[in-house]
FITIFI-32515 format. One line per field, with one value per residue (C-alpha): y, z, x; residue number from 1. Coordinates in pm, whole numbers, plus 50000, padded with zeros to 5 digits. Layout:
<kolmis>
y: Y,...
z: Z,...
x: X,...
n: NUM,...
</kolmis>
This chain:
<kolmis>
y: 24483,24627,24419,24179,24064,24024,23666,23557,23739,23636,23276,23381,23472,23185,22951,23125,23108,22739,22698,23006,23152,23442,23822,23838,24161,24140,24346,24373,24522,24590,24883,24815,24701,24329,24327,24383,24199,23927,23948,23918,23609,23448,23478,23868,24021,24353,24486,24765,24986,25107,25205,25290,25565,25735,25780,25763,25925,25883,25547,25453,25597,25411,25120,25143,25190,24956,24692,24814,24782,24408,24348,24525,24338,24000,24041,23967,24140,24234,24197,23997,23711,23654,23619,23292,23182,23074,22734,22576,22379,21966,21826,21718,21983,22291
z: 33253,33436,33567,33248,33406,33776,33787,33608,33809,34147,34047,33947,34283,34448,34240,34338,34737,34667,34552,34786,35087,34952,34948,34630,34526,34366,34088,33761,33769,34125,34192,34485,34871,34748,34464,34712,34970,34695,34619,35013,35042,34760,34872,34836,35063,34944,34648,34369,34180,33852,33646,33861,34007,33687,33738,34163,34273,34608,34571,34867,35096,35019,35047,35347,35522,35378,35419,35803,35828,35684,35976,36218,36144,36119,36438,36234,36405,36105,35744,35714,35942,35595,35343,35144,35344,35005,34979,34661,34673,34599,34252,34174,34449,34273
x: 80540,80210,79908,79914,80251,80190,80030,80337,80557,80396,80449,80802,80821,80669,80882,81218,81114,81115,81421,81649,81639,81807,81594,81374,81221,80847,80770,80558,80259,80201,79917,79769,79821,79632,79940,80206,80039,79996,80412,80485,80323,80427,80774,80863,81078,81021,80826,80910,80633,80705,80438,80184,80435,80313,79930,79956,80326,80246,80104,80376,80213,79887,80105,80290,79965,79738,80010,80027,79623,79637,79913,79707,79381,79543,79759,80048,80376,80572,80530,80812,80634,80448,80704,80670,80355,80157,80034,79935,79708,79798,79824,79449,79294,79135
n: 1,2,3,4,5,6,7,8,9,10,11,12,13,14,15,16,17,18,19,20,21,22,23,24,25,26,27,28,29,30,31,32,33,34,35,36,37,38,39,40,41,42,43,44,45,46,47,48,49,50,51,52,53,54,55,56,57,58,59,60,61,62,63,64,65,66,67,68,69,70,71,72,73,74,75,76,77,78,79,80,81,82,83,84,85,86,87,88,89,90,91,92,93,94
</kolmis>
């Protein structure tokens, strides 16, 4: 997959939120905290990094607290309090 992937996958994402309430993992081409971030809202419970574990191995940690700075910043409790919060706009609104 990789960052080619992601917008795909993100709507992938946002499409299967609709439609279950069930956990969904996010992944393809997630690299940075905005990608995972990106996945959560969308509808992610959790996210998985693949490729990018090849040129950052500790690209969790980067993760973990970048995701904990959004939550801190925003005065949002946990990070679940975000999953599936993505809005598209109306048919005819750009």
């Amino acid at each position: 997959s990789g960052p080619a992937i992601r917008p795909i996958a993100v709507r992938m994402v946002w499409e299967c939120r609709q439609a279950v309430t069930l956990p969904i993992i996010g992944m393809g081409g997630i690299a940075s905290v905005a990608d995972a971030l990106e996945f959560i809202i969308a509808g992610a419970n959790a996210v998985q990094v693949g490729t990018a574990n090849f040129v950052h191995p500790l690209l969790w940690t980067d993760l973990i607290a970048g995701i904990n700075d959004y939550l801190d910043r925003h005065g949002i409790a946990r990070a679940a309090d975000m999953v599936g919060q993505m809005v598209l706009p109306s048919k005819g609104q750009g």
